[in-house]
C-alpha positions, 0 to 999 in steps of 0.5 A: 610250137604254136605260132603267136602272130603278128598282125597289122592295122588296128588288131594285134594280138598278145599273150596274155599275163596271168596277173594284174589286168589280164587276169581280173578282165579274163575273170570279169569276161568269163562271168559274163553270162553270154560267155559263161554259158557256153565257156562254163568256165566262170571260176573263181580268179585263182583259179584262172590264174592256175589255168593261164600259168599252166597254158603259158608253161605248157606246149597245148595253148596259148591265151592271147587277147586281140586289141582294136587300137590298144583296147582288148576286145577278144579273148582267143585260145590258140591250140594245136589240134593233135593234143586235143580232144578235137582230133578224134571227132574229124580228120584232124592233120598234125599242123591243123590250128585251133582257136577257142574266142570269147566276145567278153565285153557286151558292147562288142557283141553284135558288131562283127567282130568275130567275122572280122578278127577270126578271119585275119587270125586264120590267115596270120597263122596259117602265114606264121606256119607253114606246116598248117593247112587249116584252121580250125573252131567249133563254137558249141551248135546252140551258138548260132550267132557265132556260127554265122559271124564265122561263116559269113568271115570264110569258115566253111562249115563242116557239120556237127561233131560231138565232142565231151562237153558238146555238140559243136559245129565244125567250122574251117578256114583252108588254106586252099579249098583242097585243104578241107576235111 
């Protein structure tokens, strides 16, 4: 099972809903041109509705939104590596933890957020499982931004890996330094 952790202070984190708000602001995110140019996800809203439906009713991920004080700033994809076309570009380990964001709203770009919430994120989940080791993202090379934003948070950075779709940069945050692949 994928943990869904609780976090404290002014972050929180929740499934999302596959109608209503949720859907039409994840649909109003992914169409956003700094999002859609690395996601390529900017689809019509039915069908990010099937997509939301089918992770929910699934094992493989889990659409959340991270909220500062109640308003959603980030969308993340929490997924176990093993069930995905990750595992085969490192040496993936059965707990290991994947996570896929998107900054949607602009006026949150810029800001550290993803050096301040993947962090938090990491470490919850790696506290919700005991199982995990590492978690794991790989933010598409031409990202530089979010590459940087997540190093300067502790994810070390693994190289480059090729994956389907992309070239990504395989960034890590362990459990312990001998956690790292």
């Amino acid at each position: 099972m994928i943990p869904i952790p609780a976090l404290s202070g002014e972050w929180t984190l929740r499934l999302v809903s596959p109608d209503g708000d949720d859907l039409e602001l994840l649909h109003r995110w992914m169409n956003e041109p700094h999002v859609s140019r690395f996601w390529k996800q900017d689809w019509p809203i039915e069908k990010w509705r099937e997509e939301l439906a089918g992770q929910l009713s699934g094992d493989h991920s889990r659409p959340c939104l991270l909220l500062k004080d109640g308003e959603p700033v980030v969308y993340v994809e929490i997924y176990r590596v093993v069930r995905d076309q990750l595992a085969a570009a490192y040496a993936a380990l059965p707990g290991d933890i994947g996570v896929h964001l998107a900054i949607g709203d602009p006026k949150w770009t810029g800001r550290g957020i993803a050096s301040t919430t993947m962090p938090l994120l990491a470490k919850a989940l790696l506290d919700a499982d005991e199982n995990c080791r590492r978690v794991v993202l790989e933010p598409d090379v031409r990202n530089v931004p979010a590459i940087r934003a997540l190093r300067s948070g502790g994810f070390h950075h693994r190289g480059e890996i090729t994956l389907p779709t992309k070239t990504a940069a395989l960034l890590v945050y362990p459990r312990t330094e001998e956690d790292l692949p």
